[in-house]
PyMOL Python script that loads the backbone (N, CA, C, O; Angstrom):
from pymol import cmd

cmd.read_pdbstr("""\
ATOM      1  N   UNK A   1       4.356  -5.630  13.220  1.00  0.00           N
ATOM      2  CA  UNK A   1       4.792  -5.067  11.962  1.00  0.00           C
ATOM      3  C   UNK A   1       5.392  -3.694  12.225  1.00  0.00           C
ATOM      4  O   UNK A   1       4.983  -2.838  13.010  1.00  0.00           O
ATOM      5  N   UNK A   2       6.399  -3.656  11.448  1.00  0.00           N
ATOM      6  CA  UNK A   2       6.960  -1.905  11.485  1.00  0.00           C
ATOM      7  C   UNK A   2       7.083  -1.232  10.714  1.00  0.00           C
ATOM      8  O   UNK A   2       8.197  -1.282  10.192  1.00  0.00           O
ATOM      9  N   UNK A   3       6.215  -0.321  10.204  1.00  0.00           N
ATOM     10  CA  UNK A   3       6.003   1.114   9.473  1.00  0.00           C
ATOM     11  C   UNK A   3       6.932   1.893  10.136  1.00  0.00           C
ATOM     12  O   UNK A   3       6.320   2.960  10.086  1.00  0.00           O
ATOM     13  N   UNK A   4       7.968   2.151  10.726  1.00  0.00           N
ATOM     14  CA  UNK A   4       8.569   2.920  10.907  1.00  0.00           C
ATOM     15  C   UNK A   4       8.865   3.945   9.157  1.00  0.00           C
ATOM     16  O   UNK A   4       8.511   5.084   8.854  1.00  0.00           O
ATOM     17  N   UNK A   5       9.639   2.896   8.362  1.00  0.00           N
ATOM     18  CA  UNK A   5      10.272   3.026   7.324  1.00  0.00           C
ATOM     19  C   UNK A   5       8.813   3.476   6.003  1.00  0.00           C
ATOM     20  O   UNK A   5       9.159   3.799   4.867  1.00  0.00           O
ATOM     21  N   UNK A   6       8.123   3.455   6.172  1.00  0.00           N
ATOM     22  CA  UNK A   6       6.754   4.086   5.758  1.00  0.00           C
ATOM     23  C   UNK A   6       6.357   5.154   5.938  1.00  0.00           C
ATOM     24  O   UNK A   6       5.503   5.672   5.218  1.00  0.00           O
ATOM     25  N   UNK A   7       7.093   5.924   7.315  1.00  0.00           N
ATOM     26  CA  UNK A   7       7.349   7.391   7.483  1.00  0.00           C
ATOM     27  C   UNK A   7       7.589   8.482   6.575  1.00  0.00           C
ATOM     28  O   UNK A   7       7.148   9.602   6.317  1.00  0.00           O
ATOM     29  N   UNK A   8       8.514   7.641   6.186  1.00  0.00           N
ATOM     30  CA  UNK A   8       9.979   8.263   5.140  1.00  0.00           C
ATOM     31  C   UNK A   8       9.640   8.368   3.889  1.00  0.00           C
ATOM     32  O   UNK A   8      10.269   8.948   3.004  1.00  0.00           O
ATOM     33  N   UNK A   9       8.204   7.564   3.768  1.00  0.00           N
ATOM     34  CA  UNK A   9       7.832   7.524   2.376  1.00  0.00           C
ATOM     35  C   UNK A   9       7.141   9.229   1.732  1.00  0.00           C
ATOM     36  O   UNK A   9       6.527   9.913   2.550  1.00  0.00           O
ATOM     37  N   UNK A  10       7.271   9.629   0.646  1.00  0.00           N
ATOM     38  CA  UNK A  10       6.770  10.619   0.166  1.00  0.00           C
ATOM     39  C   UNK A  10       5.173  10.171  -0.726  1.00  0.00           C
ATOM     40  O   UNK A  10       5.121   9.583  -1.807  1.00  0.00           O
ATOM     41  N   UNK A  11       4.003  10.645   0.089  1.00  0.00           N
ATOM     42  CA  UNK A  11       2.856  10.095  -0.586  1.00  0.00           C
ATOM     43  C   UNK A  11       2.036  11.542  -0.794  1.00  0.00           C
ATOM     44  O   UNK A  11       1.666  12.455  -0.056  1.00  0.00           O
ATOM     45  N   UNK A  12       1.968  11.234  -2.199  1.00  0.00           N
ATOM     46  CA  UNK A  12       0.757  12.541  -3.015  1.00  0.00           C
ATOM     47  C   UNK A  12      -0.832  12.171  -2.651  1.00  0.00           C
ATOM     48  O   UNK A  12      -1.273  11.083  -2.279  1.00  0.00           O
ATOM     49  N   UNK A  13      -1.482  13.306  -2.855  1.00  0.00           N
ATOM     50  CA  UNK A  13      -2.920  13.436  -2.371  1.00  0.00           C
ATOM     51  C   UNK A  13      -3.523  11.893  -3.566  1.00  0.00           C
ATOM     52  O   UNK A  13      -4.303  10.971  -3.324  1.00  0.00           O
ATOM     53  N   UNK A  14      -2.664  12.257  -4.915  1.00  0.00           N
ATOM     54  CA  UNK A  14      -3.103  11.217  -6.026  1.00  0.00           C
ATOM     55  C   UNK A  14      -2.748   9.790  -5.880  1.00  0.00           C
ATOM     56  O   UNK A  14      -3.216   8.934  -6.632  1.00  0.00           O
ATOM     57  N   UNK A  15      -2.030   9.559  -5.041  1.00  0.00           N
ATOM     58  CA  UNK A  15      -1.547   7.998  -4.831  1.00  0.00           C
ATOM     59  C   UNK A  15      -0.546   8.187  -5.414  1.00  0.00           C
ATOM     60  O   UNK A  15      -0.467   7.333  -6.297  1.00  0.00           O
ATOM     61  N   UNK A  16       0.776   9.214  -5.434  1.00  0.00           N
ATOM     62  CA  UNK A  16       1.553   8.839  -6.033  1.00  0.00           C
ATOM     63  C   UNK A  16       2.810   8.793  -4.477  1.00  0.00           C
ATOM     64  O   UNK A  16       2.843   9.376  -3.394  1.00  0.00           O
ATOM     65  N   UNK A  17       3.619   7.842  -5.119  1.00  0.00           N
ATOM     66  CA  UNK A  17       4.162   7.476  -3.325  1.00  0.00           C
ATOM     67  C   UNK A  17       5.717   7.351  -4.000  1.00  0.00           C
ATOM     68  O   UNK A  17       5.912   6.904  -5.130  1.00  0.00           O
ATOM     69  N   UNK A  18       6.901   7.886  -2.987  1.00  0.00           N
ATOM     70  CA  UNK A  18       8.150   8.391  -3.831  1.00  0.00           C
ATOM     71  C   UNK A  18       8.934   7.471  -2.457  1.00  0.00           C
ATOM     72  O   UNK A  18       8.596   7.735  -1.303  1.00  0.00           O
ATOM     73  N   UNK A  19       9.911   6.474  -2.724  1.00  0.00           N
ATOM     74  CA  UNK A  19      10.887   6.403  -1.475  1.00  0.00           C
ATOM     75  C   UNK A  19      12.294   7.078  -1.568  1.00  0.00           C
ATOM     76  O   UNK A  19      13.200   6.669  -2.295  1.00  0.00           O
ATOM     77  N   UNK A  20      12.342   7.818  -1.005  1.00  0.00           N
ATOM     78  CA  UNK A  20      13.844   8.618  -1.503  1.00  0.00           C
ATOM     79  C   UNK A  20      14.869   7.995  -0.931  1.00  0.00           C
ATOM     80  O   UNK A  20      15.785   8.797  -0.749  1.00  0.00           O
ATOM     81  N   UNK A  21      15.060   7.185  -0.655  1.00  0.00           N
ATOM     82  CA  UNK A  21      16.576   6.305   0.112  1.00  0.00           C
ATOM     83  C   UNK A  21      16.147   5.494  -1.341  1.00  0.00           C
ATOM     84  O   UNK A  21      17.202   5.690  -1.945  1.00  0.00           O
ATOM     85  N   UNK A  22      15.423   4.830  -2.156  1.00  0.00           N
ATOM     86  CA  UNK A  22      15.599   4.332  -3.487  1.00  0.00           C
ATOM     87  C   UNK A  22      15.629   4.947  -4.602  1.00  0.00           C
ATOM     88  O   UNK A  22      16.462   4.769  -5.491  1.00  0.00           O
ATOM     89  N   UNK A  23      14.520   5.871  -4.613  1.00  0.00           N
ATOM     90  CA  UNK A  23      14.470   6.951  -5.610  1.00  0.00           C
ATOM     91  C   UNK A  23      13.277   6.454  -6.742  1.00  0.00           C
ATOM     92  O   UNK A  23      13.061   6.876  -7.878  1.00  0.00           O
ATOM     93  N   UNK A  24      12.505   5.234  -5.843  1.00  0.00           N
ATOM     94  CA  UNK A  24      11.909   4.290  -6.285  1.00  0.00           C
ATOM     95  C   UNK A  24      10.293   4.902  -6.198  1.00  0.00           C
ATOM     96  O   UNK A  24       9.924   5.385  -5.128  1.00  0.00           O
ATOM     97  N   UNK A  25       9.303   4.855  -7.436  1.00  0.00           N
ATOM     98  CA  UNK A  25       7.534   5.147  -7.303  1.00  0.00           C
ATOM     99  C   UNK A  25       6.908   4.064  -7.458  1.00  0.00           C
ATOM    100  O   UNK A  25       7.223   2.973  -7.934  1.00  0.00           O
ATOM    101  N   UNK A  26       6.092   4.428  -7.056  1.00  0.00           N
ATOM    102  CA  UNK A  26       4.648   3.551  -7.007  1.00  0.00           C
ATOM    103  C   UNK A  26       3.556   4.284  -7.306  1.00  0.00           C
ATOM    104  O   UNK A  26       3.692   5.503  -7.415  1.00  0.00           O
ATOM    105  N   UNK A  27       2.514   3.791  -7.460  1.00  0.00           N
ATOM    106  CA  UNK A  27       1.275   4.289  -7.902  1.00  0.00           C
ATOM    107  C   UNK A  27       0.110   3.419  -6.852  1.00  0.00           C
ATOM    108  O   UNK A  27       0.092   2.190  -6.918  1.00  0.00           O
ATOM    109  N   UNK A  28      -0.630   3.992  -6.110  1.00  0.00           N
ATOM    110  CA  UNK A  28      -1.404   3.641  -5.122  1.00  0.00           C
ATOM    111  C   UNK A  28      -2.709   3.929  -5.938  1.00  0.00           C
ATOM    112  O   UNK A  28      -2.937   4.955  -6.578  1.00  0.00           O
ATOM    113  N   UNK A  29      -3.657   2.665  -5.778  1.00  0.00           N
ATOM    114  CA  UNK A  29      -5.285   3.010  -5.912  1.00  0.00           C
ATOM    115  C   UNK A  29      -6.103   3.845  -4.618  1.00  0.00           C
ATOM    116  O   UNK A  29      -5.736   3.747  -3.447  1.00  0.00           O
ATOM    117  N   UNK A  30      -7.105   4.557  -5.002  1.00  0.00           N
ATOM    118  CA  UNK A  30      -7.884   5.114  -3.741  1.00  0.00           C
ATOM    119  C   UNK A  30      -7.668   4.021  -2.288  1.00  0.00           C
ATOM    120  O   UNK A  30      -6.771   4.148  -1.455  1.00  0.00           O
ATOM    121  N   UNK A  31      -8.563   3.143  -2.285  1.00  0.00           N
ATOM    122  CA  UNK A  31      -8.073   2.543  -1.017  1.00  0.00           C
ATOM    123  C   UNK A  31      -6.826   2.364  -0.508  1.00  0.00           C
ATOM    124  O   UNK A  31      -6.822   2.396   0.723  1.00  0.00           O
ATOM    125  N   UNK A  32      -5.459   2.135  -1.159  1.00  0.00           N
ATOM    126  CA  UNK A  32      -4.452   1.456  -0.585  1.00  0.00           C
ATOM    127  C   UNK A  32      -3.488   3.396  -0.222  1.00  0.00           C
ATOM    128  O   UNK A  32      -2.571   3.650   0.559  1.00  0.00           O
ATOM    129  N   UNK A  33      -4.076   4.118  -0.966  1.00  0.00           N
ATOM    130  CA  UNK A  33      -4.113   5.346  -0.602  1.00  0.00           C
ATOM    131  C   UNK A  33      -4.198   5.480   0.556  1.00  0.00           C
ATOM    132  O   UNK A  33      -3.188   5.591   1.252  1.00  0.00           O
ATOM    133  N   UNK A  34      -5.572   5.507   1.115  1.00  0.00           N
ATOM    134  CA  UNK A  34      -6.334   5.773   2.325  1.00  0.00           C
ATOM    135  C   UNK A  34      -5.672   4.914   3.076  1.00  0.00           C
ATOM    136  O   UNK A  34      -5.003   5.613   3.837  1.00  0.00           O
ATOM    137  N   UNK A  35      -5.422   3.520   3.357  1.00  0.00           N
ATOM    138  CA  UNK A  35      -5.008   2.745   4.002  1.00  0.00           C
ATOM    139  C   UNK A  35      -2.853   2.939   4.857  1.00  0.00           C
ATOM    140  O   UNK A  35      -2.308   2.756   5.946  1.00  0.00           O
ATOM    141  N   UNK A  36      -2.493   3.340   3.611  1.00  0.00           N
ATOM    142  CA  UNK A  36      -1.035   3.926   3.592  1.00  0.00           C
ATOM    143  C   UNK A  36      -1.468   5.046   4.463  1.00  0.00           C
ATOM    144  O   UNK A  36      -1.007   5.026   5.604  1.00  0.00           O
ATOM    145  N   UNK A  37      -2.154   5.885   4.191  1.00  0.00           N
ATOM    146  CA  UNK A  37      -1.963   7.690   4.934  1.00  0.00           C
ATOM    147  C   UNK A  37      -2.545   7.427   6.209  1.00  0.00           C
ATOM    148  O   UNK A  37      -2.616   8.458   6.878  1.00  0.00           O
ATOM    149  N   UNK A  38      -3.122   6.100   6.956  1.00  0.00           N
ATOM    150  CA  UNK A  38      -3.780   5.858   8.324  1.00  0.00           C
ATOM    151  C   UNK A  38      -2.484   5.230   8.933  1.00  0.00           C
ATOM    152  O   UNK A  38      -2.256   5.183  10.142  1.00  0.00           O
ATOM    153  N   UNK A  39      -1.532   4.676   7.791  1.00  0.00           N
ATOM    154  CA  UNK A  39      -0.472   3.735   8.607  1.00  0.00           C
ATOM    155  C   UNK A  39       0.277   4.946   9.083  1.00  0.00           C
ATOM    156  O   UNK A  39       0.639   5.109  10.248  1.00  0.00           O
ATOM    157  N   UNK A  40       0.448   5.645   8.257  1.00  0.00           N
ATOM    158  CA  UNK A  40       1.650   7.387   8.439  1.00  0.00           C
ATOM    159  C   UNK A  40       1.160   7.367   9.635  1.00  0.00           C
ATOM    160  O   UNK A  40       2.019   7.272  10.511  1.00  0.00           O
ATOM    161  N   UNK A  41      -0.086   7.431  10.043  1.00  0.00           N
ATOM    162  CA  UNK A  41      -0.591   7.950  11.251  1.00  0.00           C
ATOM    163  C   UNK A  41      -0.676   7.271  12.370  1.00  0.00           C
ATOM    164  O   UNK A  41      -1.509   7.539  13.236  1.00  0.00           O
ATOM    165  N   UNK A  42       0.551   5.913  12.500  1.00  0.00           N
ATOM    166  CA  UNK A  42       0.226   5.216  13.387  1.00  0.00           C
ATOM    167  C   UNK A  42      -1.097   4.554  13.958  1.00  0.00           C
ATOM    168  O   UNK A  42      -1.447   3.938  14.965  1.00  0.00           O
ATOM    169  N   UNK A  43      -1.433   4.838  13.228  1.00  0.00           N
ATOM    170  CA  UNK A  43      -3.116   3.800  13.175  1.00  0.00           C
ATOM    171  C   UNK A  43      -2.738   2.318  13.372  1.00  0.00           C
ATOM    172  O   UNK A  43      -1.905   1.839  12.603  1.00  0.00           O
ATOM    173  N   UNK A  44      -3.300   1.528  14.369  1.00  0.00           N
ATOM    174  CA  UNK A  44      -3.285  -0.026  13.814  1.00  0.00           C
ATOM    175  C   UNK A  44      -4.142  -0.374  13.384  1.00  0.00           C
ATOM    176  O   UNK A  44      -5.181   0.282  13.305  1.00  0.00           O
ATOM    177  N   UNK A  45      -3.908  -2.056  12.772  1.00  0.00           N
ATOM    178  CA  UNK A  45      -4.356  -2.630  11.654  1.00  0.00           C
ATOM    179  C   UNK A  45      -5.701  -2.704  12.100  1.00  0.00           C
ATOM    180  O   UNK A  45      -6.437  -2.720  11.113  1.00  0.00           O
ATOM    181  N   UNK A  46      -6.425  -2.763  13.311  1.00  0.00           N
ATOM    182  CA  UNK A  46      -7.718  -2.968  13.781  1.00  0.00           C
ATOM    183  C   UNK A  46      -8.235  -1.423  13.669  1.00  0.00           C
ATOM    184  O   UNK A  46      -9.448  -1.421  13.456  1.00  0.00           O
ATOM    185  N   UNK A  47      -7.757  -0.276  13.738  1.00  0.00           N
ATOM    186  CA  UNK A  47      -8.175   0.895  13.386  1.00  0.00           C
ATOM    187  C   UNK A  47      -8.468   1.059  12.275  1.00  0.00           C
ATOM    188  O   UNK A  47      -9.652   1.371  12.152  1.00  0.00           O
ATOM    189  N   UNK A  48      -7.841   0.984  11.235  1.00  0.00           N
ATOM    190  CA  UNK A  48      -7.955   1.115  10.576  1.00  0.00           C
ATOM    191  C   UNK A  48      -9.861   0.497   9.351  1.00  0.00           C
ATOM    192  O   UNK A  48     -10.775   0.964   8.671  1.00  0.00           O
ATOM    193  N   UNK A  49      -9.299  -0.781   9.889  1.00  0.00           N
ATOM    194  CA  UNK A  49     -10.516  -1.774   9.670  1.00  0.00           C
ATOM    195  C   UNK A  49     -11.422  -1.039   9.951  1.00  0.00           C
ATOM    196  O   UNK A  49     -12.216  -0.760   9.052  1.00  0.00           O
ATOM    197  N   UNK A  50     -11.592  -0.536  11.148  1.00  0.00           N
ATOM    198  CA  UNK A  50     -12.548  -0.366  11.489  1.00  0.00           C
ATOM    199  C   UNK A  50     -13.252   0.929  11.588  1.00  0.00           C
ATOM    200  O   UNK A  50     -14.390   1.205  11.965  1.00  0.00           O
ATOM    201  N   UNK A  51     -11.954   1.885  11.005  1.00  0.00           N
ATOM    202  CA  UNK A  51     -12.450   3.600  10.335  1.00  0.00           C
ATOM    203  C   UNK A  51     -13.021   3.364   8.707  1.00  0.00           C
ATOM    204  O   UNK A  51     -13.668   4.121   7.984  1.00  0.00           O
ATOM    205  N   UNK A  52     -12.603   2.281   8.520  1.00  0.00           N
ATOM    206  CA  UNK A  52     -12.806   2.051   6.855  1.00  0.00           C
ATOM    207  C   UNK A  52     -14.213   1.378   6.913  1.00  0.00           C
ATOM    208  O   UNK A  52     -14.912   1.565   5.918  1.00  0.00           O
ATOM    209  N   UNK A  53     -14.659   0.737   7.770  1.00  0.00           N
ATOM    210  CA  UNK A  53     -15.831  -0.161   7.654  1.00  0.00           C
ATOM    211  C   UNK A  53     -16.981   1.098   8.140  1.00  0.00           C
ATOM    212  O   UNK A  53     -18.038   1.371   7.572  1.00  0.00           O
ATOM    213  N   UNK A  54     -16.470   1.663   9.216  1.00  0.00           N
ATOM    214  CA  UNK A  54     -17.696   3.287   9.543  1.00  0.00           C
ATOM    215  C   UNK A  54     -18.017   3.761   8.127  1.00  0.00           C
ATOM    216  O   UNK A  54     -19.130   3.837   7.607  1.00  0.00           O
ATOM    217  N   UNK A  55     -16.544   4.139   7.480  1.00  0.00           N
ATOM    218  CA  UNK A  55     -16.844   5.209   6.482  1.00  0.00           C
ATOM    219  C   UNK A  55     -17.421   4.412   4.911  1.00  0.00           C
ATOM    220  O   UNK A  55     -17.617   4.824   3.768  1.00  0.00           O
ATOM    221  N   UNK A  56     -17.525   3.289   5.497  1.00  0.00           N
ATOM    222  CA  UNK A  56     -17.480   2.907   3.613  1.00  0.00           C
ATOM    223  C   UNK A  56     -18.795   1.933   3.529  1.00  0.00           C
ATOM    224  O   UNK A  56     -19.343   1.819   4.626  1.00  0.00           O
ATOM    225  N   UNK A  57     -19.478   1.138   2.363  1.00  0.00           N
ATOM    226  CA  UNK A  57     -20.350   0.017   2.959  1.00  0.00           C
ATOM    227  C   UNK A  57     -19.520  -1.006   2.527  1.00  0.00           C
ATOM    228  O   UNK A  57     -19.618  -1.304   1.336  1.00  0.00           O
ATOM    229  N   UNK A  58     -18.805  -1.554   3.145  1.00  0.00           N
ATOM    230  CA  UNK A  58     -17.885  -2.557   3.140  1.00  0.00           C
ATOM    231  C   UNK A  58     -17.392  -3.895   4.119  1.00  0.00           C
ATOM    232  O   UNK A  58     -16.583  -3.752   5.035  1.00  0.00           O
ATOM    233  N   UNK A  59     -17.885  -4.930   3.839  1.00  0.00           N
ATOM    234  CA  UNK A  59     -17.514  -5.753   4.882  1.00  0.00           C
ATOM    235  C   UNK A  59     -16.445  -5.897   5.601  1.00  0.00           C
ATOM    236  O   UNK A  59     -15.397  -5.749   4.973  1.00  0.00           O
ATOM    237  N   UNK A  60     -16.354  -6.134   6.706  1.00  0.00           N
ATOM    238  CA  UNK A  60     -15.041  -6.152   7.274  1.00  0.00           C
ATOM    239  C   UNK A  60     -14.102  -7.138   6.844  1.00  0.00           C
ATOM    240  O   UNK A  60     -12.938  -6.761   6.715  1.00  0.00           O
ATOM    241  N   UNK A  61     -14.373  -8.288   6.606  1.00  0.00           N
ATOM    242  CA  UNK A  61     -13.571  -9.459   5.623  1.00  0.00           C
ATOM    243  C   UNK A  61     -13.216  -8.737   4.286  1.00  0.00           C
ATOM    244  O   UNK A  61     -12.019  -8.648   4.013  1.00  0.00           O
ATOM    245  N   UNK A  62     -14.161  -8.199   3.402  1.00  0.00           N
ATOM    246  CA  UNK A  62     -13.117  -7.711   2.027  1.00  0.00           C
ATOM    247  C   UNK A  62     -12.125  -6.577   2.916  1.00  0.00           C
ATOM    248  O   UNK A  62     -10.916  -6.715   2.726  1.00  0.00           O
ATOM    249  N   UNK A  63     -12.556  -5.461   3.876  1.00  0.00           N
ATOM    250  CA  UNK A  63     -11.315  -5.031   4.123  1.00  0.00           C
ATOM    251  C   UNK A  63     -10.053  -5.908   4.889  1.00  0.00           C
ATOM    252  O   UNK A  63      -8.929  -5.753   4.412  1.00  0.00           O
ATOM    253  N   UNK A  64     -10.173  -6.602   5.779  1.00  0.00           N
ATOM    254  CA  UNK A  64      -9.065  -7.438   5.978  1.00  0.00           C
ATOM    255  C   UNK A  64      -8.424  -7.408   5.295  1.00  0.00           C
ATOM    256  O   UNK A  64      -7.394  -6.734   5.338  1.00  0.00           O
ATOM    257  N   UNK A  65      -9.065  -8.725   3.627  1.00  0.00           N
ATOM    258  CA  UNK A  65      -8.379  -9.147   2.433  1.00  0.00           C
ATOM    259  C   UNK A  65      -7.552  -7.890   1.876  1.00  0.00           C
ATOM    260  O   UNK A  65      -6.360  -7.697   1.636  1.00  0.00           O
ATOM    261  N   UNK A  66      -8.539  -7.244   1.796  1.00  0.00           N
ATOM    262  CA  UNK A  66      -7.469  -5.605   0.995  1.00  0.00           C
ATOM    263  C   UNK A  66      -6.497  -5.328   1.785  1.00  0.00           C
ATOM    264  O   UNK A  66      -5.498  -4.965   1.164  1.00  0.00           O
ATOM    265  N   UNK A  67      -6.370  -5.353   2.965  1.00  0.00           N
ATOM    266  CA  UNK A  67      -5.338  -4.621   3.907  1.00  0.00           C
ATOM    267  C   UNK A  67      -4.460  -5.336   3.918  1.00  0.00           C
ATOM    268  O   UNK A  67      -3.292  -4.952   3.983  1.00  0.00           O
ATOM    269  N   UNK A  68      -4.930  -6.910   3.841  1.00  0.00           N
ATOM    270  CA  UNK A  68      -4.042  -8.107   3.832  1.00  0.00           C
ATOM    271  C   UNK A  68      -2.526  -8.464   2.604  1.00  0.00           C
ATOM    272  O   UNK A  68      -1.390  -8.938   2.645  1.00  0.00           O
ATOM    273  N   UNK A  69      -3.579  -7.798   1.527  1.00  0.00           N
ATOM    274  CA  UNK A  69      -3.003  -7.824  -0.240  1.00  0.00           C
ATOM    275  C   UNK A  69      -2.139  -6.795  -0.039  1.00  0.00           C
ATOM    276  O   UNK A  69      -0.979  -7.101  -0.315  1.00  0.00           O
ATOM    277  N   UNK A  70      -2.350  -5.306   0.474  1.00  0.00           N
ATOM    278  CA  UNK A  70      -1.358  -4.528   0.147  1.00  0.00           C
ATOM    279  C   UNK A  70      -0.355  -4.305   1.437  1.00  0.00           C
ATOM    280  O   UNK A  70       0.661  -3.619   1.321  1.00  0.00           O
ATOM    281  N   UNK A  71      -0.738  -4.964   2.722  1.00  0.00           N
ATOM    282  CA  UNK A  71       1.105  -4.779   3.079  1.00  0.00           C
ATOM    283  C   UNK A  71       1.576  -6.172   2.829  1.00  0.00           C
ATOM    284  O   UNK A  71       2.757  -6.394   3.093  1.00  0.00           O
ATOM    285  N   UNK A  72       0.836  -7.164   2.355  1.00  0.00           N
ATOM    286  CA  UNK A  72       2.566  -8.264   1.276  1.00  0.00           C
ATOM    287  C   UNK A  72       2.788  -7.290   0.584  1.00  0.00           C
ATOM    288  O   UNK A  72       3.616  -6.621   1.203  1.00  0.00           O
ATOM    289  N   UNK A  73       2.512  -6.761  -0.436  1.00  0.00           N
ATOM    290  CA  UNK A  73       2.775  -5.629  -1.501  1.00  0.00           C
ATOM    291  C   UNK A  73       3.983  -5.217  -0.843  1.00  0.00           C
ATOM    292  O   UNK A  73       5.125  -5.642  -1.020  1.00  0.00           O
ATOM    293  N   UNK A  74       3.481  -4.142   0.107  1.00  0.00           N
ATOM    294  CA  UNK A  74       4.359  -3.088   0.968  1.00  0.00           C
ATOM    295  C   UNK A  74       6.005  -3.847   1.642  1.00  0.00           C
ATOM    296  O   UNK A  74       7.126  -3.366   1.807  1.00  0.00           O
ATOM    297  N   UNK A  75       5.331  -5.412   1.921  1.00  0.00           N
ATOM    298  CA  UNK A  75       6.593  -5.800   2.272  1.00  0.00           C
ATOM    299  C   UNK A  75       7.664  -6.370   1.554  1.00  0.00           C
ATOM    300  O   UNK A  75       8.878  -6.321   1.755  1.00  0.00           O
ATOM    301  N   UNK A  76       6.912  -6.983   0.580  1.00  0.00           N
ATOM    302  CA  UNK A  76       7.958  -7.401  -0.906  1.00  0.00           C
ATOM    303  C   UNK A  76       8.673  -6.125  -1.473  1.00  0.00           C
ATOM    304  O   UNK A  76       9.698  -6.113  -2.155  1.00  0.00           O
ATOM    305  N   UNK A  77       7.878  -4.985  -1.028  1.00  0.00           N
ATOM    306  CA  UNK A  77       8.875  -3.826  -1.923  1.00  0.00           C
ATOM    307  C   UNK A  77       9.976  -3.367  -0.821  1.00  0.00           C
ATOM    308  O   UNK A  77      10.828  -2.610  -1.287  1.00  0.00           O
ATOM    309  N   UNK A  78      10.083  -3.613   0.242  1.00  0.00           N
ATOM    310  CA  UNK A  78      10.680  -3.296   1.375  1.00  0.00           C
ATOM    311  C   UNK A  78      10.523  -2.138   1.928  1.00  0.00           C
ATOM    312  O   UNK A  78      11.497  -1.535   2.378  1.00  0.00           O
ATOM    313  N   UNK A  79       8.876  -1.475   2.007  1.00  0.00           N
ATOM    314  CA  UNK A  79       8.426  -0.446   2.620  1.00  0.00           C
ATOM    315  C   UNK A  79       7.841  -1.018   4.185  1.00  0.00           C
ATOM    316  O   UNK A  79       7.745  -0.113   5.014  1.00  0.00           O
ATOM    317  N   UNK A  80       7.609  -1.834   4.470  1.00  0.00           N
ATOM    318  CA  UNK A  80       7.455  -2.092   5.646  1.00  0.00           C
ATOM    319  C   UNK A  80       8.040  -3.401   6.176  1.00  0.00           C
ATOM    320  O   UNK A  80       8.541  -4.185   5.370  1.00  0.00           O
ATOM    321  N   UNK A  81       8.002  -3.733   7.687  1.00  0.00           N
ATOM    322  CA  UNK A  81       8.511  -5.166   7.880  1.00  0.00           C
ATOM    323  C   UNK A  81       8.098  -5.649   9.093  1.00  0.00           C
ATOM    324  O   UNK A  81       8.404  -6.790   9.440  1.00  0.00           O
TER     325      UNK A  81
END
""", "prot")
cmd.dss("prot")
cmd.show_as("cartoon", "prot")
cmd.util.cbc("prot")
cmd.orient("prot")
């Protein structure tokens, strides 16, 4: 997968996320928040999982599913590919 183009994205502390080559917003919940600002960071998808499962009491299967739900999200909007 490539987050390159996820770089470029403008993301607020609030989940508010701006693409300026569209001029296009979104509105991010806490997790998909947290999850977006680990991708900025070149984190992979197994890092991530697995900083989220330390910090949270959360199974690792619902995070999959969540991580799973929001980059289709991310890729239907053409923020990642």
């Amino acid at each position: 997968m490539t987050i390159n183009y996820l770089k470029n994205i403008a993301v607020s502390d609030t989940g508010f996320m701006f693409d300026p080559a569209t001029g296009n917003t979104f509105t991010l919940n806490e997790t998909a928040l947290y999850i977006v600002n680990l991708l900025k960071e070149d984190k992979t998808k197994e890092q991530i999982i697995s900083q989220i499962a330390e910090e949270y009491e959360v199974s690792v299967e619902q995070i999959e599913r969540d991580m799973s739900d929001l980059l289709i999200q991310l890729k239907e909007l053409g923020l990642v590919k």
